[in-house]
N, C-alpha and C positions, 0 to 999 in steps of 0.2 A: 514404630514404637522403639523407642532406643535402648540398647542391652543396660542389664543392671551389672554395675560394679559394686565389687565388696572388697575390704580390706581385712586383713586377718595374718593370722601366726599359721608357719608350716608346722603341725605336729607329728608328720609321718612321709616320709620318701622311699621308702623301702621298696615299693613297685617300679617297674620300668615305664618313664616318659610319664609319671602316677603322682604328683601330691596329696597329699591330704591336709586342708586348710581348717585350722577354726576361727568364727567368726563371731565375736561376742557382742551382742547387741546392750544396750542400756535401757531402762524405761521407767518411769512411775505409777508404780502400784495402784491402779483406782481406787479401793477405797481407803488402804492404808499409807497412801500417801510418801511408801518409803522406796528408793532407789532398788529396783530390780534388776540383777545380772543372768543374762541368758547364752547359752553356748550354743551355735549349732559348726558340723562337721560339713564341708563339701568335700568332692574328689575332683580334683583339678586336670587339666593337661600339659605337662611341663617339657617339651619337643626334644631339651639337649639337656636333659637332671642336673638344669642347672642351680634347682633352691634345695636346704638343707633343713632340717630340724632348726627352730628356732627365727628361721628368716623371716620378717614383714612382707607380704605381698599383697598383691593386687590381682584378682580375679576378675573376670566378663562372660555373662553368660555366650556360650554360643550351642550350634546344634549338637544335636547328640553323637557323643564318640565312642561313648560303648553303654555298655547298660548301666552304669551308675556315674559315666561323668558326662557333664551336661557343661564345666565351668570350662576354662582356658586362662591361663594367666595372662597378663598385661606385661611385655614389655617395658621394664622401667628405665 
């Protein structure tokens, strides 16, 4: 089964080798028919702090590296 990638905004670095990504998904309301905005937070693993508040990235699931992060960033 092949890892899911997500794209999203850094909104927090403040931990060591630690992002924190959000990732806003879009969708259509079933019965109201109107565009829905949804946010969710991952915690990433970023090896050398190289991303900063504000950066665009690219996350891929992999195994777990401590108790709340489960993501890895993507090389761009």
């Amino acid at each position: 089964m092949p890892k899911r990638i997500l794209q999203g905004v850094v909104t927090s670095d403040a931990n060591a080798q630690t992002i924190t990504v959000s990732v806003e998904r879009r969708f259509k309301h079933p019965l109201l028919q109107k565009t829905v905005r949804k946010s969710k937070k991952y915690r990433a693993h970023d090896e050398n702090d190289t991303y900063k508040v504000g950066d665009m990235v690219r996350i891929q699931e992999c195994p777990p590296r401590s108790k709340t992060k489960r993501w890895e960033v993507i090389a761009e």
